[in-house]
C-alpha positions in Angstrom: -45.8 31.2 -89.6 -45.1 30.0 -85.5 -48.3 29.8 -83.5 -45.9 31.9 -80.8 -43.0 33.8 -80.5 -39.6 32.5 -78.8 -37.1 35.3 -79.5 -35.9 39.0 -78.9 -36.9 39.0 -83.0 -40.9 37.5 -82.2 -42.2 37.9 -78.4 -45.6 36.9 -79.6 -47.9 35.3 -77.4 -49.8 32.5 -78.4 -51.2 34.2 -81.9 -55.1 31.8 -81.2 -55.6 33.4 -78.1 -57.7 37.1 -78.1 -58.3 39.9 -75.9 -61.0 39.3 -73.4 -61.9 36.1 -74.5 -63.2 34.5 -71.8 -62.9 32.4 -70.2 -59.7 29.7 -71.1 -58.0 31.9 -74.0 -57.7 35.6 -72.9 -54.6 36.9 -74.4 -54.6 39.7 -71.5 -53.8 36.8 -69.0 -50.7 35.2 -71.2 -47.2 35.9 -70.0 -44.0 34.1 -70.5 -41.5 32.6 -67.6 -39.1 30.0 -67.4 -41.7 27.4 -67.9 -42.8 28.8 -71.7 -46.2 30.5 -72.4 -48.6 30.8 -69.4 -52.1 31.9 -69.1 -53.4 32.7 -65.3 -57.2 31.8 -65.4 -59.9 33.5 -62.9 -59.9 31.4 -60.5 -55.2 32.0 -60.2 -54.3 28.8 -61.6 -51.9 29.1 -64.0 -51.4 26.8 -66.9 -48.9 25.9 -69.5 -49.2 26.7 -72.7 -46.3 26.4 -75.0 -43.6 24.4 -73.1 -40.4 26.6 -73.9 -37.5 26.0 -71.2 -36.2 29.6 -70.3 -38.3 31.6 -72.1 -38.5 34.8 -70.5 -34.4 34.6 -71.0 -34.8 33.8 -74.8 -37.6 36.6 -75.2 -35.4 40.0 -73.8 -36.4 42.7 -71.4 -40.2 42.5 -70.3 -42.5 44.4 -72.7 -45.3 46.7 -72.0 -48.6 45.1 -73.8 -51.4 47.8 -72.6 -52.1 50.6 -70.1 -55.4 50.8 -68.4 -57.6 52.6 -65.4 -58.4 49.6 -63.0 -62.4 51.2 -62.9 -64.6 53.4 -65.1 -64.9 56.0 -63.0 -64.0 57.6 -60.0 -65.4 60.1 -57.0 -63.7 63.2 -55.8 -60.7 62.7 -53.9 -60.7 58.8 -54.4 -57.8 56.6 -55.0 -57.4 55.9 -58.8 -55.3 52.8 -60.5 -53.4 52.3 -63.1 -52.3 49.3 -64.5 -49.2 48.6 -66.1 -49.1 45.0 -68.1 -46.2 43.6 -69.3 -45.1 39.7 -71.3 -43.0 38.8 -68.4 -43.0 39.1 -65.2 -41.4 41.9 -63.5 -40.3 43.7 -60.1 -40.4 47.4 -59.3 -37.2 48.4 -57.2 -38.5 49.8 -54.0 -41.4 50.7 -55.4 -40.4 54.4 -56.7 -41.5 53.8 -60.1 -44.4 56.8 -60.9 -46.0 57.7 -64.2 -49.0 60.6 -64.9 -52.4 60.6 -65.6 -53.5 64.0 -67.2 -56.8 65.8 -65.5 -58.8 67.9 -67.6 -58.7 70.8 -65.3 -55.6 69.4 -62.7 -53.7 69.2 -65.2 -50.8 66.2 -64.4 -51.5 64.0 -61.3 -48.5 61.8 -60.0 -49.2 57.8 -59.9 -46.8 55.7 -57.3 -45.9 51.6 -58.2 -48.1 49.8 -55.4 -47.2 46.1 -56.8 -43.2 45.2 -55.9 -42.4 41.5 -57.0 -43.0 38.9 -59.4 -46.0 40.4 -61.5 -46.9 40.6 -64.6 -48.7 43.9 -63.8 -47.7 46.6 -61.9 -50.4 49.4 -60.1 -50.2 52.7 -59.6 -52.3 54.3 -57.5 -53.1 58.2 -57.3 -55.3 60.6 -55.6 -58.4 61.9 -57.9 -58.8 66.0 -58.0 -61.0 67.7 -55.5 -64.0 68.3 -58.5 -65.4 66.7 -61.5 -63.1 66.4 -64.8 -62.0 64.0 -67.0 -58.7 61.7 -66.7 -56.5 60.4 -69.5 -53.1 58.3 -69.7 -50.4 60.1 -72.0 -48.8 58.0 -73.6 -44.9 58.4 -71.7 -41.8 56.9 -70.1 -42.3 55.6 -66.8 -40.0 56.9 -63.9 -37.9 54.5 -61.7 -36.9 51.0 -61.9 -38.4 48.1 -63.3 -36.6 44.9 -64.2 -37.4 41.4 -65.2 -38.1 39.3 -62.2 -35.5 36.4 -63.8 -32.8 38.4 -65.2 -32.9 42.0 -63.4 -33.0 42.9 -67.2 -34.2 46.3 -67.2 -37.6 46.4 -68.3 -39.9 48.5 -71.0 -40.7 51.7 -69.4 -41.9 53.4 -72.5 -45.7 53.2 -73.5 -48.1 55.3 -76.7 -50.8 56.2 -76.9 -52.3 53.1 -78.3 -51.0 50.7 -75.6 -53.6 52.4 -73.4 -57.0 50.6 -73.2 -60.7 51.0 -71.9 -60.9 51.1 -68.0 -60.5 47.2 -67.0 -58.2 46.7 -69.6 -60.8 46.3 -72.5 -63.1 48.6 -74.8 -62.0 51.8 -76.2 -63.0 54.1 -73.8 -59.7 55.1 -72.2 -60.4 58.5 -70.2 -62.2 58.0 -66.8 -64.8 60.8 -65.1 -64.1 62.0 -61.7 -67.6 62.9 -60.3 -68.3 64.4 -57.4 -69.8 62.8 -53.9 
């Protein structure tokens, strides 16, 4: 069994590193690019894993690997984030990509892309409702265009459920309280 995968068949990331372990082998910083695996520590270097020339050509369109709230909870009226991650790195075409977030009482609030070029996650930012409730992330198909920054492959648009994690992008807790001011 590979330590990694290197095709459309196994896009595997480096199968010792695990979620939110800090601080050298979290798998939520891993990505593949044209150099081979990469992990981006805290302080933004990057370094090189698994040396695979033209990976994120070998590996197919970019791949969502979770869905998160950027905080754990949010005041009246205050802008909310989403984050999008993906494998690769990707670009959002003039940044009209939107998805939803569901409000217990709302009902469906409208995200907007805030991140363009070259990431490996996209934001989207939104406007919490005017009084306290409860926001999720439906799983969904996200709207607009997203391609791989290499290849202008298009990219995964299409998350569940369980791609969504705890605000920050670990736990379990993935619903976020709007309180009020």
């Amino acid at each position: 069994m590979p330590l990694w995968g290197n095709s459309t068949a196994d896009e595997s990331r480096p199968k010792w590193l695990r979620a939110d372990d800090k601080p050298a082998n979290n798998l939520n910083e891993c990505f593949a690019d044209e150099r081979g695996w990469v992990i981006r520590h805290a302080d933004g270097n990057e370094e090189v894993l698994c040396a695979i020339s033209g990976l994120n050509t070998s590996l197919g369109n970019a791949t969502i690997v979770r869905v998160f709230f950027s905080s754990t909870g949010l005041t009246t009226s205050s802008t909310g984030r989403v984050n999008v991650q993906y494998n690769e790195k990707v670009d959002v075409k003039n940044l009209a990509a939107t998805l939803n977030v569901t409000a217990s009482i709302a009902g469906t609030l409208v995200a907007y892309a805030t991140t363009t070029t070259a990431a490996t996650t996209v934001g989207f930012a939104f406007t919490a409702p005017d009084d306290a409730q409860t926001l999720t992330i439906p799983g969904q198909t996200i709207v607009g265009i997203i391609t791989d920054t290499s290849t202008a492959v298009a990219s995964d648009k299409i998350f569940i459920s369980t791609e969504v994690t705890g605000a920050g992008g670990s736990g379990i807790t993935t619903t976020v309280g709007v309180t009020t001011t």
